[in-house]
N, C-alpha and C positions, 0 to 999 in steps of 0.2 A: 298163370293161365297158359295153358298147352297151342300152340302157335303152328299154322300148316307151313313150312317152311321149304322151298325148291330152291336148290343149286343145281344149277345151270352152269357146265363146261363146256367149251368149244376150239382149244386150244389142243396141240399137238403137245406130249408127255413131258418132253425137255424144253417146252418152250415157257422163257423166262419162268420156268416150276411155277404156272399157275394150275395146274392140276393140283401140286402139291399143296400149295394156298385153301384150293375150294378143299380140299379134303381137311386142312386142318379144322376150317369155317366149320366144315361139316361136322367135326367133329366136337368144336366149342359151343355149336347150337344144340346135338344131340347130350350132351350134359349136363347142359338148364331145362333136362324133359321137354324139348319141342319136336316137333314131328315129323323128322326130316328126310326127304327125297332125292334123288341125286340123279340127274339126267345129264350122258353123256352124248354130243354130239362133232357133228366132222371129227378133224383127225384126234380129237379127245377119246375116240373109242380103242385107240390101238396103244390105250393107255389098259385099259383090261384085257388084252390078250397075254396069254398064260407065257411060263418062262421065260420073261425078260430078265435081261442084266443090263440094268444101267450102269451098275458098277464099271463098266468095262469102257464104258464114257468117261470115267470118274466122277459118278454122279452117286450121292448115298442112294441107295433103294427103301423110295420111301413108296413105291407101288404095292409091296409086301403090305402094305398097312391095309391097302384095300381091303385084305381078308380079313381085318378086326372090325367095320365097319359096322356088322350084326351085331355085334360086343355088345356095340352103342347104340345098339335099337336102331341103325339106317339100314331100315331092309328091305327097303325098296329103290331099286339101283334099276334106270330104265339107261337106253341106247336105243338112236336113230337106226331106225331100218334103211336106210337109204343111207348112211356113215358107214355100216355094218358092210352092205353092197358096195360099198365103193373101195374099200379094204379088200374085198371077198375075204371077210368075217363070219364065223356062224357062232351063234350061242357056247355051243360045244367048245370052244376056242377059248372062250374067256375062263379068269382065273378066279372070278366071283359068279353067282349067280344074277344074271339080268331079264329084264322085263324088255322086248323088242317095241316099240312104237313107231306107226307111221304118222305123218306130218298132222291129219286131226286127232290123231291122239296125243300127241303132245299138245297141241293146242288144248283141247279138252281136260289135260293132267294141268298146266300150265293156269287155266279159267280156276283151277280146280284150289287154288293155293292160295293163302294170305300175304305172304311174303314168297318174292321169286329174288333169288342174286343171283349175277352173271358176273365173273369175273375175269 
């Protein structure tokens, strides 16, 4: 049975790879066909702005993977409008396509779900 499923990030890109964590989550849920969402907020958003190299930190570039994420059916990839503004970030910017949300619409996407992880 098909499962409404919200990851929830809020961690900055290189911090202790919890991005990298929820993405892999995200990507072991969308595998057993569940129906999975991904909302990034605070400095979690400056994980999808476009042409990064973490390589250059010596970090593998596991943000590239972002863009297989549709692969596996997560195609619905939201960011805080107000994370977005505090970067002065715009849509245009990021390296996947995203869905902007302000504070009741994630409440309302968040009411919206069976399962919410926050890692």
């Amino acid at each position: 049975m098909t499962k409404k499923i919200l990851v929830i990030c809020d961690a900055s890109p290189f911090d202790n790879q919890r991005i990298r964590d929820s993405l892999d989550m995200a990507l072991i849920f969308a595998a057993v066909d569940q129906e999975v969402s991904w909302l990034f907020r605070g400095p979690s958003v400056l994980a999808l702005k476009k042409d990064q190299q973490p390589t250059k930190l010596g970090i593998k570039d596991f943000l590239k993977q972002l863009k297989t994420l549709e692969i596996y059916d997560v195609d619905r990839i939201f960011a805080c409008e107000s994370a977005l503004a505090q970067f002065a970030l715009a849509p245009e910017q990021m390296s996947i396509d995203i869905e902007v949300l302000d504070v009741s619409q994630q409440k309302a996407l968040i009411d919206t779900q069976e399962y919410v992880v926050k890692l």
